[in-house]
N, C-alpha and C positions, 0 to 999 in steps of 0.2 A: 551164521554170523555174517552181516555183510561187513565186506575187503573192498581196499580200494589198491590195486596192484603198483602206484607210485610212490607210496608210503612205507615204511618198514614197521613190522609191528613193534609193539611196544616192548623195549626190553626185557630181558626174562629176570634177571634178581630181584629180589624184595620182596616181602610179601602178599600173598592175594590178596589181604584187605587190606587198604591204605587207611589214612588218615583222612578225614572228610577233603572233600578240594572246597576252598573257598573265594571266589572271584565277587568283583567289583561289576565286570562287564558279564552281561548274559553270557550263558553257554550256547545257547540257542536262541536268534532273532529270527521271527517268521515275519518276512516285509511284503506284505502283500501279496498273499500266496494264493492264486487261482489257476483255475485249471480247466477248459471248456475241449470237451472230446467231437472231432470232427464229425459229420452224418455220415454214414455209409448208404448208398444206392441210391441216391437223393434225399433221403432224409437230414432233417435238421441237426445244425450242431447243441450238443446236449451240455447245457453248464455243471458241471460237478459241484465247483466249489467256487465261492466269491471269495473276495482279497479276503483272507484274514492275516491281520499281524497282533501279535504274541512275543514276548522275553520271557525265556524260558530260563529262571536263575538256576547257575549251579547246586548242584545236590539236592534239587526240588524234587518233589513227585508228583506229575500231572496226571491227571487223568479226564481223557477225551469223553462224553457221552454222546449220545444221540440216536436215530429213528436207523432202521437201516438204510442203506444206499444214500445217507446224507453226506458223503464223501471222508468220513473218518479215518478207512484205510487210503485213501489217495492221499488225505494231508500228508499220513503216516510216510509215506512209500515218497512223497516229495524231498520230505526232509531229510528222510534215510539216503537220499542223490540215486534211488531205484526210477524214476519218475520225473521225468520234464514236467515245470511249471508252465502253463498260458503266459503268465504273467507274475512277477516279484519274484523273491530270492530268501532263499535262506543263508545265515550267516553262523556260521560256528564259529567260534572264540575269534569272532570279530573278521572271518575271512568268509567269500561267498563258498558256499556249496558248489562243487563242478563234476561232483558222482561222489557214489560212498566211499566213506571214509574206515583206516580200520580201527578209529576212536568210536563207532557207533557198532555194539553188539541188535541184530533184530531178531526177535524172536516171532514166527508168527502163529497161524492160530492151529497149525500140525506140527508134530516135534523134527518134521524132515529129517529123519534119520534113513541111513542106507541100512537096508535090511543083512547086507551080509557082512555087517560091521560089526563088530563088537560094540559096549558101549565106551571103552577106552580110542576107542580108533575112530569112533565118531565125535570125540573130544579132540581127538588130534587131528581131523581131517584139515582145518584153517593152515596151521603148523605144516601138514606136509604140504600142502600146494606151497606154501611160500617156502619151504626149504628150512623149518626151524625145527621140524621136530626133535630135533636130541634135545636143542635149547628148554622147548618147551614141556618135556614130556615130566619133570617133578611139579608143575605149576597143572598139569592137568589130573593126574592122581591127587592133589590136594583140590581143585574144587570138584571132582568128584566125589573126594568123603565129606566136602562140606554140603552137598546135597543128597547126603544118607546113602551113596551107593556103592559105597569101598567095596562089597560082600559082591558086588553088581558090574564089575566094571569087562570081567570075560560074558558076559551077559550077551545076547543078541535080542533086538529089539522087539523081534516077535514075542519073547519071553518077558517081556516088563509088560506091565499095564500101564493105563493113558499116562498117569499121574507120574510113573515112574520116567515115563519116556520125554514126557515135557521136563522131567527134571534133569535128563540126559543133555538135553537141548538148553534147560537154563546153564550147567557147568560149561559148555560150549562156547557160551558167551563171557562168561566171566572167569573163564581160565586166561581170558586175553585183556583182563583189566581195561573194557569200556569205558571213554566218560562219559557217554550216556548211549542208555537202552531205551529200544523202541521195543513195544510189547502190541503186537494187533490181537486181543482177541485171548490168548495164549490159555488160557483157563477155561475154555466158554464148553467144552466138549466134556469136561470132567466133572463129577456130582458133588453135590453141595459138600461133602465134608470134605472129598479131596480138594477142592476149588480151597476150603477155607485156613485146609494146611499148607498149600503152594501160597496165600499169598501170607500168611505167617514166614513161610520158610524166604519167600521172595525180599521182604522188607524185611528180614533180619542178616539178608548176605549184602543186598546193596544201600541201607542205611549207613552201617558205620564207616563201609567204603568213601561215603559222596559220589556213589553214582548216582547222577540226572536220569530217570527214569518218565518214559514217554507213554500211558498206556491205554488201550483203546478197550473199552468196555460199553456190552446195553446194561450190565449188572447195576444201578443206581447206588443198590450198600457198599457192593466191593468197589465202588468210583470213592466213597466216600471213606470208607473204612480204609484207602491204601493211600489216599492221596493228601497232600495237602494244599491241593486247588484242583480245581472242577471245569475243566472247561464243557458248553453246553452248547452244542450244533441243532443247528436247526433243519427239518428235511431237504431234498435237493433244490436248487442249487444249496449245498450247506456253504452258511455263516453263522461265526459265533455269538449267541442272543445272551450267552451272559459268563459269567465266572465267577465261581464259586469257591471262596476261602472257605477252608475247612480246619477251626481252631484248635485241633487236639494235640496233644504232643506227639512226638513222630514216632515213637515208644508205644504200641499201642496190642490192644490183646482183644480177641472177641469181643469180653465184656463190654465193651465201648458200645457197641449195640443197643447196649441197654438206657442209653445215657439220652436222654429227653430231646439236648441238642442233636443228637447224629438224626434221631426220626426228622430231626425239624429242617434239618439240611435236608434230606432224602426227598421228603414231599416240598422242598424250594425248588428243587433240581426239578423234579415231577411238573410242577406248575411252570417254571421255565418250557419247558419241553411241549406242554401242552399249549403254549404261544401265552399263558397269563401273565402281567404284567408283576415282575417283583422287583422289589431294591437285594442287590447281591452287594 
């Protein structure tokens, strides 16, 4: 989970899942966010990423796509305040970004777990750096039974499989009640079925929360099947060529797959992607 050490975390009463948050003003303004990496040994400076700007409305679900190395993870790592911008700013609930904040859970694409951790103590690591663990420790046994591993929590991570330990990783973040989660990738190593139960299990702990979720995907169905907008980078320097509303209700189950529009968004994305001209 990225911390920001001049913040306190968020109070420990009430419980894990809130009531949706609803705001007027974005939760996240991306104002022109680029980013251009110096040359090393004489070589040329290398553009990652051109301005892009983005409102990211509370309790949305976005999902990033694009080619590899089109700078996905560097937006990602911008916004999270892990990452100096070239140039523009992020603004969360209306104030600039100046590092991360501990309103932002990240998950990235390895579960970073300490191997001679328990899984309960890898849920409390945030808590004991900052000095909350007692506060914290009933709010961490409950999102760990909400991501199925109550039987699991003396567990050490060699002993869970991928699925398991990304799930370790997902209670981490949301035992600290995030307004919004950045996700790089977080699914990409695990096989289709478990990919297709983490993101069932994903968008049924942070839907009825109104966590703002950020996630960065090459999967084009699981862009579509988790989100409801699309954003669509284009290879480096990446800028975004288009956005993609995704009309289904946020309530959603495999079956949707099946549904004539999700193919017709999938291959919109695809021809996006492939530089062809679409109306989004």
């Amino acid at each position: 989970m990225s911390v920001a050490p001049e913040r306190e975390l968020a109070s420990a009463p009430g419980p894990l899942v809130e009531s949706p948050r609803k705001s007027v003003t974005p939760i996240l303004k991306i104002d022109g966010i680029a980013k251009t990496y110096r040359g090393k040994h004489g070589q040329g400076a290398i553009e990652a990423l051109k301005p892009v700007r983005q409102d990211i409305p509370a309790g949305s679900f976005v999902a990033m796509v694009g080619p590899s190395g089109c700078g996905k993870t560097t937006l990602l790592n911008i916004i999270a305040g892990l990452l100096a911008p070239t140039s523009g700013r992020v603004l969360f609930e209306g104030e600039p970004m100046n590092g991360p904040s501990r309103d932002m859970g990240v998950m990235f694409q390895t579960p970073v777990l300490l191997p001679w951790r328990t899984v309960k103590d890898n849920v409390l690591l945030p808590a004991e750096i900052f000095g909350s663990k007692d506060e914290y420790a009933d709010r961490v046994v409950e999102a760990i039974d909400m991501v199925g591993l109550g039987d699991f929590s003396k567990a050490l991570p060699q002993h869970l499989s991928g699925g398991m330990q990304q799930r370790v990783a997902l209670a981490r973040v949301l035992a600290y009640r995030p307004k919004v989660l950045l996700m790089d990738e977080p699914f990409g190593a695990l096989d289709e079925f478990t990919r297709e139960a983490m993101n069932l299990e994903l968008t049924s702990l942070t839907r009825p929360a109104g966590i703002t979720v950020l996630f960065v995907t090459h999967n084009i169905p699981e862009a579509v099947f988790l989100a409801n907008k699309v954003l669509v980078m284009s290879p480096r320097p990446g800028r975004v060529v288009g956005v993609v509303d995704v009309p289904f209700e946020p309530e959603r189950d495999i079956e949707v797959m099946r549904d004539q529009k999700f193919t017709d968004i999938v291959f919109e994305i695809r021809e996006l992607l492939k530089g062809e001209e679409v109306t989004t």
